[in-house]
VOPAGU-2260 file (C-alpha; in pm, 1 decimal, decimal comma):
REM VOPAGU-2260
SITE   aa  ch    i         X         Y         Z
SITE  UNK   A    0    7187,2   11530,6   12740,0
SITE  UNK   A    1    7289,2   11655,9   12430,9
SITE  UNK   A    2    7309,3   11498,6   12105,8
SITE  UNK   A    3    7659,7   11673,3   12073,1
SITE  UNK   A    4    7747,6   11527,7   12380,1
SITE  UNK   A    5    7666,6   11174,4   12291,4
SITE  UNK   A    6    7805,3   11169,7   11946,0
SITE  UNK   A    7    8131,2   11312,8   11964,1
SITE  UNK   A    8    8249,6   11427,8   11574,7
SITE  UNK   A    9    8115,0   11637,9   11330,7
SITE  UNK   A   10    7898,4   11486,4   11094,9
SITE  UNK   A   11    8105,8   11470,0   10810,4
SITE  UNK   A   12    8284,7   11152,6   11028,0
SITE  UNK   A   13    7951,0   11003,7   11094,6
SITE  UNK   A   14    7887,1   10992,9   10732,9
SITE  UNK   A   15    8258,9   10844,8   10637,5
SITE  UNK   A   16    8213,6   10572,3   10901,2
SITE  UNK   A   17    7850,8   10474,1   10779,2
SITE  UNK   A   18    8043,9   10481,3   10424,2
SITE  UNK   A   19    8306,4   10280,9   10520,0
SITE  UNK   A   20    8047,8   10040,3   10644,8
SITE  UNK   A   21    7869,0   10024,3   10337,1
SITE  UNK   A   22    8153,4    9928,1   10156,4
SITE  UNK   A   23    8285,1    9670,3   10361,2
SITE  UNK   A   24    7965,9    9507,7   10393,0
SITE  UNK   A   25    7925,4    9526,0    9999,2
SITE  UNK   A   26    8223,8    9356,5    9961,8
SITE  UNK   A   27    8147,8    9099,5   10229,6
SITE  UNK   A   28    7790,3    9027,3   10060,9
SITE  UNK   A   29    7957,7    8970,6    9768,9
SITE  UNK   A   30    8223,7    8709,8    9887,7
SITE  UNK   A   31    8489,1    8890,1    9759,0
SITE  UNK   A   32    8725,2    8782,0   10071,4
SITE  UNK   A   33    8678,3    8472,8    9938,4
SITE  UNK   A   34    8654,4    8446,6    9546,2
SITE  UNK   A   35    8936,1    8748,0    9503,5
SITE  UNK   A   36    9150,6    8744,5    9830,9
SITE  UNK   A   37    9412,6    9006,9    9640,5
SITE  UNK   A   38    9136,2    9261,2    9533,2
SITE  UNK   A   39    8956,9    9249,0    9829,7
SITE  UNK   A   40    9286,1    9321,5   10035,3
SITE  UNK   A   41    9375,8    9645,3    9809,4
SITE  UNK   A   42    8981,0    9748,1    9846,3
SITE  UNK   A   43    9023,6    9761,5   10164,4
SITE  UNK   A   44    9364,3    9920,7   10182,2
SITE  UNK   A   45    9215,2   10224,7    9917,1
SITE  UNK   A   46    8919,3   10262,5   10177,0
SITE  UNK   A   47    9129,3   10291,0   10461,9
SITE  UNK   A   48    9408,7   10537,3   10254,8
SITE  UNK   A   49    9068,5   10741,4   10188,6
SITE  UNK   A   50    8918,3   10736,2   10497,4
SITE  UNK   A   51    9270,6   10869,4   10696,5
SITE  UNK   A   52    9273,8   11137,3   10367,3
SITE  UNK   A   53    8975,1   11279,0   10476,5
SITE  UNK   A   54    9034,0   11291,1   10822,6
SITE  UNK   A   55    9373,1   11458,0   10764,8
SITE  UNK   A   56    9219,2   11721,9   10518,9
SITE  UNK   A   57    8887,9   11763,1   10720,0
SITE  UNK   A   58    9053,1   11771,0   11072,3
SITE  UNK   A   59    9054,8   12150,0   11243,8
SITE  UNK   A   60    9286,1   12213,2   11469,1
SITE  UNK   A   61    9139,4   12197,8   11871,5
SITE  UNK   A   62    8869,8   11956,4   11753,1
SITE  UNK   A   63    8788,2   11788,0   12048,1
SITE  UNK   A   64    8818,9   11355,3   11962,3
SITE  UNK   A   65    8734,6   11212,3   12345,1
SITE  UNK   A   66    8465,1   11315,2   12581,2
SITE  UNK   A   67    8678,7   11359,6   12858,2
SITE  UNK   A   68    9065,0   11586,0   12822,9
SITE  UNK   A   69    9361,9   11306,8   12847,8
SITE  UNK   A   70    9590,6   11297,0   13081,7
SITE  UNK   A   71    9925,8   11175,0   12997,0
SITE  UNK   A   72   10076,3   11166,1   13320,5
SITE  UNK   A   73    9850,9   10895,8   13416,6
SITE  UNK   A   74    9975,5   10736,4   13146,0
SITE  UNK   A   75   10248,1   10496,8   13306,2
């Protein structure tokens, strides 16, 4: 098996989801969900805004996002 085949992306995704981890587990550490409720919800609203950013501006078109093709006639 391929690595290709198991991790499905390019790596430019890998490295915004490990990102996205960081920060949310920064933030977490840090209590801010608790000590600064109102921050912490715009945090996490500026790394989501970023992360579907980069998707949209990294995206090519045909990029393949599920191992197997979908079917949307079996979608009823």
């Amino acid at each position: 098996m391929k690595m290709s085949d198991l991790f499905i992306g390019r790596p430019v995704y890998w490295g915004l989801a490990v990102a996205i981890i960081a920060v949310l587990t920064v933030l977490g550490f840090r209590l801010e969900h608790v000590r600064a409720f109102v921050p912490f919800q715009f945090a996490v609203l500026a790394v989501a805004m970023i992360a579907v950013g980069a998707v949209m501006v990294l995206y090519r078109p045909g990029e393949r996002a599920t191992r197997e093709p979908l079917d949307f006639d079996d979608a009823s």
